[in-house]
VOGU-3710 file (C-alpha; in Angstrom, 3 decimals, decimal comma):
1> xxxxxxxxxx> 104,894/82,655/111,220  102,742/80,404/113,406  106,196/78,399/115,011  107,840/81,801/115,946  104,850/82,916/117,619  105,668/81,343/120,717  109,324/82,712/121,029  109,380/86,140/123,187  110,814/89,542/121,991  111,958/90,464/125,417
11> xxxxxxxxxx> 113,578/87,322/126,816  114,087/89,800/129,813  110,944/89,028/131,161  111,075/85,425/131,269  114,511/85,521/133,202  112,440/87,325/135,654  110,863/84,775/138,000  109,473/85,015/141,923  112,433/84,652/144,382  111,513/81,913/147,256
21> xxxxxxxxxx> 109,702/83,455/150,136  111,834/83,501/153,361  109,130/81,086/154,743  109,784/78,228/152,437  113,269/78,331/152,846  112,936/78,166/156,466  110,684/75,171/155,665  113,288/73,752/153,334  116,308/73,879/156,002  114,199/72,304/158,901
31> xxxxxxxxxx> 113,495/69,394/156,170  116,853/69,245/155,839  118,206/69,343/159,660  114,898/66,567/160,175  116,505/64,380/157,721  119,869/65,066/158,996  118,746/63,702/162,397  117,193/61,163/160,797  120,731/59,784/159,634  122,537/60,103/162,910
41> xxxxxxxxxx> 120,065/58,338/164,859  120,373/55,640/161,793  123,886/55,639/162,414  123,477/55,560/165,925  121,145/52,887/166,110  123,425/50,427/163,875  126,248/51,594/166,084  127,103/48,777/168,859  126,288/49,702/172,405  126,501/47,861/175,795
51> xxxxxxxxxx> 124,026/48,799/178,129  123,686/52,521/176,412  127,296/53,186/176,189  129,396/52,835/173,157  132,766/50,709/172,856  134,282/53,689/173,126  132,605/55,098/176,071  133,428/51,613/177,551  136,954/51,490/176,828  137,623/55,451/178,120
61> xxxxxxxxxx> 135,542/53,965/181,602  137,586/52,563/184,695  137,651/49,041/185,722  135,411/50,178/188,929  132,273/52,118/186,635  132,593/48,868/183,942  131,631/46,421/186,505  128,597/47,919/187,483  127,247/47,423/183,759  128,114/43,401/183,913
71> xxxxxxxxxx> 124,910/41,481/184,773  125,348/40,133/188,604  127,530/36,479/187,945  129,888/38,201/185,970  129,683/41,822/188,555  130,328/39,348/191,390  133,136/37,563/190,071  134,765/40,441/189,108  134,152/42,214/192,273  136,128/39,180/194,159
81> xxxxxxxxxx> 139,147/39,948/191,877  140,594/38,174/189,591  142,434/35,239/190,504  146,468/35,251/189,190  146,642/33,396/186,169  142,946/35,658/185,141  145,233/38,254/185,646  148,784/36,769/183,633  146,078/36,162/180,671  145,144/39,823/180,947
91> xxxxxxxxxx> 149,064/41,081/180,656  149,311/38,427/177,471  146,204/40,041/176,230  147,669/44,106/176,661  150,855/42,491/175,117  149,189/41,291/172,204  147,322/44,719/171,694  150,576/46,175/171,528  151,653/44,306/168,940  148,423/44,320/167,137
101> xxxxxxxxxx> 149,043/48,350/166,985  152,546/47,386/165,251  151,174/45,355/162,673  151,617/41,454/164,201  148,432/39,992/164,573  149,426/37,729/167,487  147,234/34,444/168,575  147,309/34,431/172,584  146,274/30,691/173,454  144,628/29,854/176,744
111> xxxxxxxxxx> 142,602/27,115/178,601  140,998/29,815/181,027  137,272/29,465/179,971  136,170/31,422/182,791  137,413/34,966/181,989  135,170/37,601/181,070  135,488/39,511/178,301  136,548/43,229/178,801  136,106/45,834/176,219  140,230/45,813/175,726
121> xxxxxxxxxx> 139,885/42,536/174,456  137,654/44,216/171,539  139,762/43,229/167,970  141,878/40,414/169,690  142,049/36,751/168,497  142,188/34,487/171,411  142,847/30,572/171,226  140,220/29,255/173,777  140,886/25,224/174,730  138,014/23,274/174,249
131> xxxxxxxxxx> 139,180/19,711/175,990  140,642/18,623/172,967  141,840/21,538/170,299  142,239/25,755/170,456  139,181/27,275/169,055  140,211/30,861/167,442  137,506/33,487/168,264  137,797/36,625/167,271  136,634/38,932/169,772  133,796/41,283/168,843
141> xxxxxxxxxx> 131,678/44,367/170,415  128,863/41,785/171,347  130,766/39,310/173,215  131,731/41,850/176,228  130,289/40,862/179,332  130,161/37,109/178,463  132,667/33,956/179,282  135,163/32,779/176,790  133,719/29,236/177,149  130,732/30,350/175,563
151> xxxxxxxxxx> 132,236/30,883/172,229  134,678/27,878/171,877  131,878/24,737/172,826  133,485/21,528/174,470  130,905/19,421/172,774  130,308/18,306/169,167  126,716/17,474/167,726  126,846/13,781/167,314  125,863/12,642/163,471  125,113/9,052/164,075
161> xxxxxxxxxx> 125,654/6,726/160,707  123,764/3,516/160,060  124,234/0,635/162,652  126,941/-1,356/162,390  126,537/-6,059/162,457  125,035/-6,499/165,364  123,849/-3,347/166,755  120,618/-4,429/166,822  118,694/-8,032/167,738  117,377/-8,018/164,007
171> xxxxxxx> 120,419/-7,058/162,581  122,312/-10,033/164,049  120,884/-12,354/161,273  122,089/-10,411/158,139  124,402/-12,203/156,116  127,847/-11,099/156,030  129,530/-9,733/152,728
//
């Protein structure tokens, strides 16, 4: 009977087992709230902010309290008001939100390089001129505070070939094919 040695007559007393002590689950709930914490300020820190406020701190704030977050070229151009046609591209822009929030995803296309990016732009697609085409750019969280211009550049990076006959004093002497 050596195998049934090991199995109890009173299975009573193995059910019976030391309840956790009020300390270690007080332990085992401030691990949890820690890690909890941990998480949020996670979320937090991957979580866009401008200057310590959220986008949607920023778009709840008045025109007035957003302008003292811009860094000073873009606080003093603002502060001299917008000029009109700053101002018509701002009504296209609250237009196109509109129709964003219907469904239409509406391209507003502009050759004002000089506005500054507001957080109600946040989500829009605006066609910026570049001298020779309309660049799309998609406005994002990071872009607020900056110039259109900066995102749609007037210049290309030149990818010179090989010289052509002629380009060169040596090259003046190679035989034609």
């Amino acid at each position: 009977m050596a195998p049934n040695e090991d199995i109890n007559e009173n299975p009573e007393e193995e059910l019976e087992e030391e309840e956790p002590s009020e300390e270690i689950i007080e332990e085992v709930e401030e691990e949890e709230d820690e890690e909890e914490l941990d998480a949020q300020k996670e979320l937090d820190r991957l979580r866009f902010h401008y200057r310590g406020y959220t986008l949607e701190e920023l778009k709840k704030m008045n025109m007035d309290q957003f302008i003292q977050l811009l860094p000073a070229r873009a606080r003093r151009s603002v502060k001299r008001g917008l000029p009109p046609r700053q101002r018509k591209l701002l009504e296209r822009l609250r237009r196109a939100f509109r129709a964003k929030k219907r469904g239409k995803d509406l391209l507003t296309r502009t050759h004002i390089r000089d506005m500054i990016i507001f957080p109600e732009m946040v989500g829009l697609k605006i066609g910026v001129y570049n001298g020779r085409n309309f660049e799309v750019v998609d406005i994002k969280p990071e872009m607020i505070g900056h110039y259109l211009g900066e995102f749609s550049l007037t210049r290309k990076r030149v990818s010179h070939g090989s010289p052509g006959i002629g380009a060169t004093r040596s090259s003046k002497y190679v035989p034609l094919k």
